[in-house]
Biopython code that builds the backbone (N, CA, C, O; Angstrom):
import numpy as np
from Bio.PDB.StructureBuilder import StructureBuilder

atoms = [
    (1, "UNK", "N", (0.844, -1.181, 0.000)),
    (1, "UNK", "CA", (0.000, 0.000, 0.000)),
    (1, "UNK", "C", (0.887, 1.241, 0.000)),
    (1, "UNK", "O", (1.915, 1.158, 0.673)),
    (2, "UNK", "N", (0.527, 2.947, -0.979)),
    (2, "UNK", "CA", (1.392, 3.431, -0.937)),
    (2, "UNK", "C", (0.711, 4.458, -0.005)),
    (2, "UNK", "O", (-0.488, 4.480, 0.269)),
    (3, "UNK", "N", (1.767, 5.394, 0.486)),
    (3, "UNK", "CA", (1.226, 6.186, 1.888)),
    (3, "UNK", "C", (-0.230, 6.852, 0.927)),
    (3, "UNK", "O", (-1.365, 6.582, 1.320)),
    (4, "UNK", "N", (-0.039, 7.596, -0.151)),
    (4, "UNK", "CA", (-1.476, 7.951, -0.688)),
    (4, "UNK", "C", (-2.750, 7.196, -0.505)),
    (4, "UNK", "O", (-3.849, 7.750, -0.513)),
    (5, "UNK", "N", (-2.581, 5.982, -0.348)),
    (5, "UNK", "CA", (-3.774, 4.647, -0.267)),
    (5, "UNK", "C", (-3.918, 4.768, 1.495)),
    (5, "UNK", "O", (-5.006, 4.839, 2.065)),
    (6, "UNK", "N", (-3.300, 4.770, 1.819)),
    (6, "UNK", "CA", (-3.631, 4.204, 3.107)),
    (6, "UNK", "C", (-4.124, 5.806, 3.621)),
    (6, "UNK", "O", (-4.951, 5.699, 4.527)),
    (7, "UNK", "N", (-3.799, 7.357, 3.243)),
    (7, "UNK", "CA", (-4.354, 8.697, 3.358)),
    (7, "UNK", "C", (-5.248, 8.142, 3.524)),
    (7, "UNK", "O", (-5.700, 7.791, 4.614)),
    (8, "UNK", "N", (-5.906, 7.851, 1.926)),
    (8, "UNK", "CA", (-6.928, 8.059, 1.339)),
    (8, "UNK", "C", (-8.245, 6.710, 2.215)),
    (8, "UNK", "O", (-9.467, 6.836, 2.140)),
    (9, "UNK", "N", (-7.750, 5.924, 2.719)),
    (9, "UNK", "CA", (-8.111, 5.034, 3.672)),
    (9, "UNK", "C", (-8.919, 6.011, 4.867)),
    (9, "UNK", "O", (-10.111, 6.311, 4.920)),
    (10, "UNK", "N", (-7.797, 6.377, 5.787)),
    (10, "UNK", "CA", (-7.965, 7.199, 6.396)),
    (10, "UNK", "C", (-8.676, 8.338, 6.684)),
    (10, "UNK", "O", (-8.856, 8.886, 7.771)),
    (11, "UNK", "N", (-9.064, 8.634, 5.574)),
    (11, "UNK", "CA", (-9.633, 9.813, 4.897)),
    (11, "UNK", "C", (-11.416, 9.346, 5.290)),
    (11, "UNK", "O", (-12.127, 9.691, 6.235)),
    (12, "UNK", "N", (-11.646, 8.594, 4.316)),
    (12, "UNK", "CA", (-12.824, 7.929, 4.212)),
    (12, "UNK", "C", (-13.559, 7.142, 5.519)),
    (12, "UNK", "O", (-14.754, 6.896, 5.683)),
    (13, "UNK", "N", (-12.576, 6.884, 6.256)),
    (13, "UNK", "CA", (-13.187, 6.207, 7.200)),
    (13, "UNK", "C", (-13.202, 7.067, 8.492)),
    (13, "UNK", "O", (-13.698, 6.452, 9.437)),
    (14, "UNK", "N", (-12.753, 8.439, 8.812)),
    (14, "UNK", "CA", (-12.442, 8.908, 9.925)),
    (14, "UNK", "C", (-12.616, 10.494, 9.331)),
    (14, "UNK", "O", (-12.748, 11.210, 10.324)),
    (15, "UNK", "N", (-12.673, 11.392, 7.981)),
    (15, "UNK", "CA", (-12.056, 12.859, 7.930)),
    (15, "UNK", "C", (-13.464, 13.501, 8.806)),
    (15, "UNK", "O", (-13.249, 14.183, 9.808)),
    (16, "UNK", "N", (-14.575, 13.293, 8.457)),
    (16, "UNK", "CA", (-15.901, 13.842, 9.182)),
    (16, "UNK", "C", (-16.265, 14.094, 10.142)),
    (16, "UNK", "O", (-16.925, 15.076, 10.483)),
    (17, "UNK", "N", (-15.658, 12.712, 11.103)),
    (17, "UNK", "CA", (-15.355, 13.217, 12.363)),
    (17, "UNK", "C", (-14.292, 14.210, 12.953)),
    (17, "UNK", "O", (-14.545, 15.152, 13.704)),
    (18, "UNK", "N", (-13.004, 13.818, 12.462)),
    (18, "UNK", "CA", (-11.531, 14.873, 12.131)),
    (18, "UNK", "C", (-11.601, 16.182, 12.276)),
    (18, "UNK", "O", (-11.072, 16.862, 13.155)),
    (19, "UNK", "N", (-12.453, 16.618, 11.143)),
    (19, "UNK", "CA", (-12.718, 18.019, 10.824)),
    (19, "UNK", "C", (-13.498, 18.634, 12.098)),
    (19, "UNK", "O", (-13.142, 19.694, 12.612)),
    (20, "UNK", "N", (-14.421, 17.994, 12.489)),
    (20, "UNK", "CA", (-15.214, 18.371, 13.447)),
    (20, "UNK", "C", (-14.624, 18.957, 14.524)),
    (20, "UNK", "O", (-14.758, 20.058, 15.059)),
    (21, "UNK", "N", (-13.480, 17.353, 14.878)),
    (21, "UNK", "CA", (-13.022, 17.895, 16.031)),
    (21, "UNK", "C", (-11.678, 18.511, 16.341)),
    (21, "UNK", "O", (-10.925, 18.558, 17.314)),
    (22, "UNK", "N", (-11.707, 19.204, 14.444)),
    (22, "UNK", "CA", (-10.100, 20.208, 14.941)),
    (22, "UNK", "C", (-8.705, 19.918, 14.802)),
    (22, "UNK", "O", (-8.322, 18.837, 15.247)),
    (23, "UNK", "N", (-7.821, 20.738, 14.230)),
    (23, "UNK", "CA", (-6.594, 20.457, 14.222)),
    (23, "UNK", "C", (-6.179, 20.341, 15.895)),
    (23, "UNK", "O", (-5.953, 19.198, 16.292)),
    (24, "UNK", "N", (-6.080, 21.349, 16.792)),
    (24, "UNK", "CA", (-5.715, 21.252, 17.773)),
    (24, "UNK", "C", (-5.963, 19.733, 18.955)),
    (24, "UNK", "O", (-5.210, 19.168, 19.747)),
    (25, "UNK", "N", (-7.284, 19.534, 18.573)),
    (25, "UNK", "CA", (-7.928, 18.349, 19.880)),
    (25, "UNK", "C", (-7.476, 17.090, 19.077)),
    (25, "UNK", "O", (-7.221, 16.039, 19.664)),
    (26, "UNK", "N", (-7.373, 17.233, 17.568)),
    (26, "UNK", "CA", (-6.659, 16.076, 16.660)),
    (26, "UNK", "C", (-4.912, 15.879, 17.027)),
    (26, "UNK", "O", (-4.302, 14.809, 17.009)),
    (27, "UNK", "N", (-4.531, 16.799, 17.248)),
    (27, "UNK", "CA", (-2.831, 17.121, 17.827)),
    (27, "UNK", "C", (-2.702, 16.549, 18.835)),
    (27, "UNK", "O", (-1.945, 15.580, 18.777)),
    (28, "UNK", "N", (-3.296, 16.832, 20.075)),
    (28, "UNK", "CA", (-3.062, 15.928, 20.905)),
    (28, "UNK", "C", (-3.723, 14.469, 21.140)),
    (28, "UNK", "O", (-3.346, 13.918, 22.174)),
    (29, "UNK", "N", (-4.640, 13.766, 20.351)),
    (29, "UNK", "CA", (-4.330, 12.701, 20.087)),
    (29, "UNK", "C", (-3.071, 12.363, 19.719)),
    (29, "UNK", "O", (-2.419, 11.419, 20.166)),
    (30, "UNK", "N", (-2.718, 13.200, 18.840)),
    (30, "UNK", "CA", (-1.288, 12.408, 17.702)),
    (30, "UNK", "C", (-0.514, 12.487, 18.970)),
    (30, "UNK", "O", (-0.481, 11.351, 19.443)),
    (31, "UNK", "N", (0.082, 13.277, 19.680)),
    (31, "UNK", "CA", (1.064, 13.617, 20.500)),
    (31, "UNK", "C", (0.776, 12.279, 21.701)),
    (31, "UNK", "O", (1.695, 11.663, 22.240)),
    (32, "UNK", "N", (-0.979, 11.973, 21.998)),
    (32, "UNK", "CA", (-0.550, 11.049, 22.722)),
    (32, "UNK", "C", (-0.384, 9.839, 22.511)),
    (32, "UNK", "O", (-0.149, 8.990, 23.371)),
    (33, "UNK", "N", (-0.526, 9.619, 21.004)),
    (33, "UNK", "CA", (-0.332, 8.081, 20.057)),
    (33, "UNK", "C", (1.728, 7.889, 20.156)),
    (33, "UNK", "O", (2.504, 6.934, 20.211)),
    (34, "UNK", "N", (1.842, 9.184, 20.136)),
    (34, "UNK", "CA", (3.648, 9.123, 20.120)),
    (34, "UNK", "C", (3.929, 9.054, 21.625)),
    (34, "UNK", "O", (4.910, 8.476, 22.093)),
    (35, "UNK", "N", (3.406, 9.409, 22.030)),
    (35, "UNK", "CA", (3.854, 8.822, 24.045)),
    (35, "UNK", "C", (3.374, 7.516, 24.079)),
    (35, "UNK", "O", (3.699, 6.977, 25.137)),
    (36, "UNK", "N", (2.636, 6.686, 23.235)),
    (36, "UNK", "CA", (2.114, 5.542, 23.689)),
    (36, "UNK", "C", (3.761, 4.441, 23.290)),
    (36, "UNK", "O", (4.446, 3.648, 23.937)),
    (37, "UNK", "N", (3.788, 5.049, 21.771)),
    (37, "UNK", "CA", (4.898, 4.905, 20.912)),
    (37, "UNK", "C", (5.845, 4.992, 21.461)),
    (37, "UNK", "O", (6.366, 3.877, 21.480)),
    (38, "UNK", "N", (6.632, 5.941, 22.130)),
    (38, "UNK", "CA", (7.840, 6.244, 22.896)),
    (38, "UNK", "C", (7.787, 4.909, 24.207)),
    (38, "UNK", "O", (8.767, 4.178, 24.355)),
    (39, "UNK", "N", (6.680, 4.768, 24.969)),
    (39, "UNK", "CA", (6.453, 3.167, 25.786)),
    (39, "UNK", "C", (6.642, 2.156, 25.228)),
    (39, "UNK", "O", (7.151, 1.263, 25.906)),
    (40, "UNK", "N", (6.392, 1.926, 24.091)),
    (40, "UNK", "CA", (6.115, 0.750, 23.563)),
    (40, "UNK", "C", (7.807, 0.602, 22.771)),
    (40, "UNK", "O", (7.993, -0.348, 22.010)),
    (41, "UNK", "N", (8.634, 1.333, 22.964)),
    (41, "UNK", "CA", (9.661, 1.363, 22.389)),
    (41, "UNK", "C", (10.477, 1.020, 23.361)),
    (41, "UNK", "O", (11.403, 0.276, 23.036)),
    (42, "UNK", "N", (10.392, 1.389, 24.599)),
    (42, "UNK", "CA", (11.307, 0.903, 26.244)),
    (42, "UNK", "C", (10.674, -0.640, 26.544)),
    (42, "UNK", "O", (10.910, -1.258, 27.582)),
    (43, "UNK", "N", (9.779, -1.173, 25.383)),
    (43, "UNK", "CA", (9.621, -2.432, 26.145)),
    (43, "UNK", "C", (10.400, -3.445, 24.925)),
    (43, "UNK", "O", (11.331, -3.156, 24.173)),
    (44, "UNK", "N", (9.607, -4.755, 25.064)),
    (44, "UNK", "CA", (10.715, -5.881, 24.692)),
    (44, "UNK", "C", (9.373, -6.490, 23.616)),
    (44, "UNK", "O", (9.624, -7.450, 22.889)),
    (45, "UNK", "N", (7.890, -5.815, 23.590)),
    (45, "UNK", "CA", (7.163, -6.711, 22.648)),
    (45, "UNK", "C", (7.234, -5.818, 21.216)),
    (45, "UNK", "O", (6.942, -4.630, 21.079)),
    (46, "UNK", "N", (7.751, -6.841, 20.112)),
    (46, "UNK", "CA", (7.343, -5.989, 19.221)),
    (46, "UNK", "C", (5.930, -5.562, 18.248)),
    (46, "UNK", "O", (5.567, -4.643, 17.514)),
    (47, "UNK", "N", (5.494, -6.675, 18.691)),
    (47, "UNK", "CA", (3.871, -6.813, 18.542)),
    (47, "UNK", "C", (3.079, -5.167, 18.505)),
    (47, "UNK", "O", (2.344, -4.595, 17.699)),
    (48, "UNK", "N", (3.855, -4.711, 20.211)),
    (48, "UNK", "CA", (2.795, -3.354, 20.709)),
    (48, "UNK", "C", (3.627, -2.400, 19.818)),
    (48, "UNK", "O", (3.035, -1.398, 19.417)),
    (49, "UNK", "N", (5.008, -2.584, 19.430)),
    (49, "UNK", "CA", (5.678, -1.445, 18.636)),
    (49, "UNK", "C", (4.908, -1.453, 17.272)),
    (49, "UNK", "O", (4.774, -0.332, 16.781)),
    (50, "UNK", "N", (4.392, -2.461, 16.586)),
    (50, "UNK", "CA", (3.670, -2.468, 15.618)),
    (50, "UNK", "C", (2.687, -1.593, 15.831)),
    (50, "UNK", "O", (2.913, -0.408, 15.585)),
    (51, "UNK", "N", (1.545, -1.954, 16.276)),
    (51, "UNK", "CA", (0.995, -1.731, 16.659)),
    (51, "UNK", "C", (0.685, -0.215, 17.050)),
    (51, "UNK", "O", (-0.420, 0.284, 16.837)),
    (52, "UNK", "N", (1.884, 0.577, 17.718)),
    (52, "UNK", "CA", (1.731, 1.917, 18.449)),
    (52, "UNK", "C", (2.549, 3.046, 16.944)),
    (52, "UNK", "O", (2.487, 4.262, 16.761)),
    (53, "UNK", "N", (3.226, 1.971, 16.158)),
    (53, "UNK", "CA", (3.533, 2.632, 14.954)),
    (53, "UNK", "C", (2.526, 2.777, 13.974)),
    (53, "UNK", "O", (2.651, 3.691, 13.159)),
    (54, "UNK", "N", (1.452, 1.953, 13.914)),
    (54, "UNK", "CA", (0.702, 2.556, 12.670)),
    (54, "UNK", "C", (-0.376, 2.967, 13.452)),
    (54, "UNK", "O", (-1.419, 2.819, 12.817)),
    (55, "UNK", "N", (-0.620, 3.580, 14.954)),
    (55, "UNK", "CA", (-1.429, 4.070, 15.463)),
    (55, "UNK", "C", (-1.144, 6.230, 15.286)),
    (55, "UNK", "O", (-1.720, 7.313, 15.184)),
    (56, "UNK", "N", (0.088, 5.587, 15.361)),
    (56, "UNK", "CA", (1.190, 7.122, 15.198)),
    (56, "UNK", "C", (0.691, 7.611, 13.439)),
    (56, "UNK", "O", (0.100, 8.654, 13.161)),
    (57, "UNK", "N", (1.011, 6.818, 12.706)),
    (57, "UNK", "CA", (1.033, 7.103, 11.238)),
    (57, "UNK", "C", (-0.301, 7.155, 11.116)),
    (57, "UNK", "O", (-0.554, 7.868, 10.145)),
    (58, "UNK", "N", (-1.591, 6.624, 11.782)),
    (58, "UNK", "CA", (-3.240, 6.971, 11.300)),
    (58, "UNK", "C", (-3.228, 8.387, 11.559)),
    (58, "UNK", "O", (-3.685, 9.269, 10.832)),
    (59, "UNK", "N", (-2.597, 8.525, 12.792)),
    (59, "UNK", "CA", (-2.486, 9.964, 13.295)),
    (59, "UNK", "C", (-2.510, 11.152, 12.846)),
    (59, "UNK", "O", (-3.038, 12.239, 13.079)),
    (60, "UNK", "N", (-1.561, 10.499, 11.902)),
    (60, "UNK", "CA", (-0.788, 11.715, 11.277)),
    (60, "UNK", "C", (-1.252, 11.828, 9.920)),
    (60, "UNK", "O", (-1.252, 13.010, 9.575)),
    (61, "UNK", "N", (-1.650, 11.039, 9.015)),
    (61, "UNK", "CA", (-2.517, 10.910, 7.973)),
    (61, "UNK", "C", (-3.747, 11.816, 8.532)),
    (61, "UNK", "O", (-3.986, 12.945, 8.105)),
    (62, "UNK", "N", (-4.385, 11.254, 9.403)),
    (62, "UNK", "CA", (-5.670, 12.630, 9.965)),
    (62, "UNK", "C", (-4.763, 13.949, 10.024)),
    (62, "UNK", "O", (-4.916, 14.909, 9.268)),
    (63, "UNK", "N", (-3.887, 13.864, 10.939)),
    (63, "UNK", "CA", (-4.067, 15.947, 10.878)),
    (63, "UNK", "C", (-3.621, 16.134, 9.478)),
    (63, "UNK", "O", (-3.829, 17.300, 9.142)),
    (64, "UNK", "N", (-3.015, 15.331, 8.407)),
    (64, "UNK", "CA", (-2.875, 15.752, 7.183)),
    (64, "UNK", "C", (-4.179, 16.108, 6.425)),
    (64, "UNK", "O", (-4.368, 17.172, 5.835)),
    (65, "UNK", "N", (-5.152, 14.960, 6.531)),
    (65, "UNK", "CA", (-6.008, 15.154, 5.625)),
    (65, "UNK", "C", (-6.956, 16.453, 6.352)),
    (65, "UNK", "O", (-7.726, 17.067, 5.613)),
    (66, "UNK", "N", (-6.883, 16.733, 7.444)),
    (66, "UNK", "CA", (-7.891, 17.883, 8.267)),
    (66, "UNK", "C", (-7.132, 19.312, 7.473)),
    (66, "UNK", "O", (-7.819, 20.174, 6.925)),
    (67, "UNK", "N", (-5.572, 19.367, 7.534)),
    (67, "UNK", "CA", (-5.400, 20.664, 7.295)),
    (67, "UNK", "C", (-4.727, 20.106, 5.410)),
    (67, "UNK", "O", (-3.617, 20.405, 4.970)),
    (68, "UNK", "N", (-5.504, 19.507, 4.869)),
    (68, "UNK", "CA", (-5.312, 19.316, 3.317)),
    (68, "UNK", "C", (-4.056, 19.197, 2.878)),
    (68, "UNK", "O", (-3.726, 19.852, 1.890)),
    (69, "UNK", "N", (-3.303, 18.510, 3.398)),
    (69, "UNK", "CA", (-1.442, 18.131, 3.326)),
    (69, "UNK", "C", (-1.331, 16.628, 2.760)),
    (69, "UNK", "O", (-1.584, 15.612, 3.408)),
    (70, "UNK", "N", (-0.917, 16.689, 1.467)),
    (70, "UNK", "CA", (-0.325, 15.207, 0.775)),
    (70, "UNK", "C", (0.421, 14.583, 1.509)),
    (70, "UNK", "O", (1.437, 15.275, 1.563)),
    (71, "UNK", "N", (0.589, 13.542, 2.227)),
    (71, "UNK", "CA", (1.815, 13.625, 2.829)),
    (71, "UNK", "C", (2.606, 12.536, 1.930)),
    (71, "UNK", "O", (3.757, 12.541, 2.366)),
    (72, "UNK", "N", (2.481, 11.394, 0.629)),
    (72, "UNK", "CA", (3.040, 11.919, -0.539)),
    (72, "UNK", "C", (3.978, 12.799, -0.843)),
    (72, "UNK", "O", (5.195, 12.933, -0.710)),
    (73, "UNK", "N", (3.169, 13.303, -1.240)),
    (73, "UNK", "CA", (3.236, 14.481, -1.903)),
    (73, "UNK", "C", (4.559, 15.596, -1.194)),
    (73, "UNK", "O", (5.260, 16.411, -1.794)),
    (74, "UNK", "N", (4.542, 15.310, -0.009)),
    (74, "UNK", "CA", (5.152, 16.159, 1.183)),
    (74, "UNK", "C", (6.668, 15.533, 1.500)),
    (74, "UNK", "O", (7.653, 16.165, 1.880)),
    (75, "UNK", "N", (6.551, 13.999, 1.209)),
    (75, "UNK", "CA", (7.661, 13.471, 1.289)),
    (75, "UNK", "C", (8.820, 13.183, -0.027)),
    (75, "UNK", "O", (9.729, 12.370, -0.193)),
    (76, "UNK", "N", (8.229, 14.344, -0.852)),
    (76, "UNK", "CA", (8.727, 14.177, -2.329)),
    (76, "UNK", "C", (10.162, 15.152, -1.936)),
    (76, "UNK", "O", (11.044, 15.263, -2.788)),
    (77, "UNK", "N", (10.298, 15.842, -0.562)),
    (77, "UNK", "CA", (11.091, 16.429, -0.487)),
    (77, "UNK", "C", (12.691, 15.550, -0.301)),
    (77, "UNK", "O", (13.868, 15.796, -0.563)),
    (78, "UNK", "N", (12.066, 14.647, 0.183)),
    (78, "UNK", "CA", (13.092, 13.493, 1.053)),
    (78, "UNK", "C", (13.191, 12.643, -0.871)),
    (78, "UNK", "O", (13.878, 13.358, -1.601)),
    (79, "UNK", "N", (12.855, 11.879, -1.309)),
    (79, "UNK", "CA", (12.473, 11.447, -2.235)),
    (79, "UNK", "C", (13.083, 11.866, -3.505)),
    (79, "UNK", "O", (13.499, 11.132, -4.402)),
    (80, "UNK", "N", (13.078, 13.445, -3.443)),
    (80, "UNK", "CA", (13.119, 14.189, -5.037)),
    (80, "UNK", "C", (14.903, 14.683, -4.616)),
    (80, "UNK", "O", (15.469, 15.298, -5.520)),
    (81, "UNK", "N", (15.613, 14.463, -3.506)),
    (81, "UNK", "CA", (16.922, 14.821, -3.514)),
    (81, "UNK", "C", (16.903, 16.715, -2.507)),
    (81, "UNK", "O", (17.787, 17.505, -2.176)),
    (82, "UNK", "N", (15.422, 16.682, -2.375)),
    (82, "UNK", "CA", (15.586, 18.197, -1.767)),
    (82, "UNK", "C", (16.516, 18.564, -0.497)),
    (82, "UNK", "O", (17.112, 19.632, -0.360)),
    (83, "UNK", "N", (16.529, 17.361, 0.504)),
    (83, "UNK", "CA", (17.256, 17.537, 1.677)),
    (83, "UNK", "C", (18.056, 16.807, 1.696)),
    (83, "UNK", "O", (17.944, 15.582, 1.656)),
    (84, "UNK", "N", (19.589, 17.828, 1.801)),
    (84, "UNK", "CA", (20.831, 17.499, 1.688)),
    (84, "UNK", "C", (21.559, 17.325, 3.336)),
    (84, "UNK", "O", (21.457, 18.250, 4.142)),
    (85, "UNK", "N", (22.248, 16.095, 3.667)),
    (85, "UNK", "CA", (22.671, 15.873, 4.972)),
    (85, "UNK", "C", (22.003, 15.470, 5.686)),
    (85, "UNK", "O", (21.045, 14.818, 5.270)),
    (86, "UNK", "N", (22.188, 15.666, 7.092)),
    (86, "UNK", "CA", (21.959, 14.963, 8.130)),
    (86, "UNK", "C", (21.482, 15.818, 9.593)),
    (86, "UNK", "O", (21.758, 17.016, 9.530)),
    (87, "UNK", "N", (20.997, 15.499, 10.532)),
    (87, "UNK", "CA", (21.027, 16.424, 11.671)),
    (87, "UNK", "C", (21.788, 15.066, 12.667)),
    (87, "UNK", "O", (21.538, 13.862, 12.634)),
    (88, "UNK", "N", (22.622, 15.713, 13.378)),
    (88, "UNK", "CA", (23.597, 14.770, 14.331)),
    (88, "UNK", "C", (22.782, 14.787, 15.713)),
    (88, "UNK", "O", (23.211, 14.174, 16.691)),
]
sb = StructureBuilder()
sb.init_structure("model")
sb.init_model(0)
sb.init_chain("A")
sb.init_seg("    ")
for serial, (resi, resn, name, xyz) in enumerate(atoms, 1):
    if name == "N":
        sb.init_residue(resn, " ", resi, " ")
    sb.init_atom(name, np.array(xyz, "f"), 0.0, 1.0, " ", f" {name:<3s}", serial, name[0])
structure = sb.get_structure()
C-alpha cells in the first residue's frame, strides 16, 4: 500500500469526524499516540511497537487530511533529492 492509499483510507473512514473535532484536539491525540509509541519502544514486545507505529502514522494521515497536506506528496522532499545531509 502506498502512503497515498492508506491517506486516502484514512480519509474515508475517519475525515468527518476529524474536521469536526479540529486540528488542535486532533494534535493531541497524535502527541498522545507518540507517548504511547515512545512506551512501547522501552519495552521488549514488538507486537505493541507495531501496533503503536501505525497508530502514530493513522495519526498523522488525519491531521494531514484535516489541514489538506499530501503527505506523498510532502515526502517528495526526502524522495526528489531536496534535503541534503543529516542532523547529528
Amino acid at each position: 500500500m502506498q502512503i497515498s492509499e492508506f491517506q486516502r483510507f484514512i480519509s474515508q473512514k475517519y475525515e468527518a469526524t476529524d474536521r469536526r473535532r479540529g486540528t488542535p484536539a486532533t494534535f493531541m491525540w497524535f502527541v498522545e499516540e507518540v507517548g504511547e509509541l515512545a512506551t512501547s519502544l522501552a519495552g521488549d514486545s514488538h507486537a505493541e511497537k507495531q501496533d503503536e507505529f501505525a497508530d502514530v502514522l493513522a495519526w498523522l494521515c488525519t491531521l494531514a487530511n484535516i489541514n489538506d497536506v499530501d503527505l506523498e506528496k510532502a515526502c517528495e522532499k526526502y524522495t526528489k533529492g531536496s534535503v541534503k545531509g543529516f542532523k547529528e
